[in-house]
N, C-alpha and C positions, 0 to 999 in steps of 0.2 A: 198778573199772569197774562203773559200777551200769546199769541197764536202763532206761531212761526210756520212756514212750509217747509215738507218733506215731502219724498218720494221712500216707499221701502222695497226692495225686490227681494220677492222669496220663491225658493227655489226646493219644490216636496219630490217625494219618490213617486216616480210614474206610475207605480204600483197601485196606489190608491185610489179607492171608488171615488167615482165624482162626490157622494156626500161627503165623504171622508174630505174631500179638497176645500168641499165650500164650507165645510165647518170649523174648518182653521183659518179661512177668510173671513167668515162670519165673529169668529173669535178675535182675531186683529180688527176687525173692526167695534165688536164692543169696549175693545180696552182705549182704543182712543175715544168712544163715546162718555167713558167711563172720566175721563179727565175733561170734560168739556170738548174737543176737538169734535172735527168735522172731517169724515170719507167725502172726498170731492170725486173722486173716479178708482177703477179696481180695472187694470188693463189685464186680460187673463191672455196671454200671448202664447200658452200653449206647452207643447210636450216638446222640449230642443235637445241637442248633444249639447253635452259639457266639456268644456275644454279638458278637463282629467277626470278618471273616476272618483267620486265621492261614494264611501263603503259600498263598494263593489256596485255601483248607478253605472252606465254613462251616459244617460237620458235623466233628463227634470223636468218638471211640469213649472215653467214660469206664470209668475204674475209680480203687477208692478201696482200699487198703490200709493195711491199720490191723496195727502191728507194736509188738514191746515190743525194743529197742535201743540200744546204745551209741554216742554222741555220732559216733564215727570210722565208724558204717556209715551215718549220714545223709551227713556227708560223701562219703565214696565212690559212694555211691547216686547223690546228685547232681550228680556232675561226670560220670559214666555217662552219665545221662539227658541231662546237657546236650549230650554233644557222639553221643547217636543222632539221627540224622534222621529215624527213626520219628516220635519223641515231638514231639507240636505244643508242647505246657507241662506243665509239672510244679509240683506245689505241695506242702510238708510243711508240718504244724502239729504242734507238740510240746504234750503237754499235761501240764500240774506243780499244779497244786490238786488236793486231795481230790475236788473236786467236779467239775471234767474229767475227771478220771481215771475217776471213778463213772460219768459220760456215757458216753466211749472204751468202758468195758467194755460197757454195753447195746448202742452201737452195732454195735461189733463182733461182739457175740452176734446181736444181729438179721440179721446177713447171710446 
């Protein structure tokens, strides 16, 4: 079971009290603790316009999480998130060159 990097960006209704935000943060981060993985940085970038309305949004409160993980905690992660109705969208990118992987580290240092 080897450790792969990813980034996930999820994307909640503005609506929601700040606990309400950090417990579905809190929640992505137990499931990847939950499979051995590692939270390396949790970039909370804030409340943006969205390029088109998502059920009647058109503001999201971004956050970008950058985790090092096993194959089976993306999965899980993302059947989570699919079925909260917090989350407007979610999106993971897995990164596998040397040269990603060099990127992930700086970015996630920069947070």
């Amino acid at each position: 079971m080897s450790l792969r990097h990813y980034e996930t960006m999820v994307i909640v209704k503005p609506t929601l009290t700040d606990e309400e935000k950090e417990a579905i943060i809190e929640n992505i981060k137990k499931v990847i603790s939950e499979f051995k993985g590692e939270v390396v940085a949790v970039d909370n970038i804030g409340v943006r316009e969205l390029a088109y309305p998502i059920e009647k949004f058109e503001r999201g409160h971004y956050y970008i999480i950058y985790y090092k993980a096993p194959a089976e905690a993306v999965i899980e992660l993302e059947r989570q998130l699919r079925y909260n109705e917090e989350v407007l969208r979610f999106m993971t990118v897995k990164y596998e060159t040397k040269k990603d992987i060099k990127r992930w580290e700086e970015m996630a240092k920069n947070v």
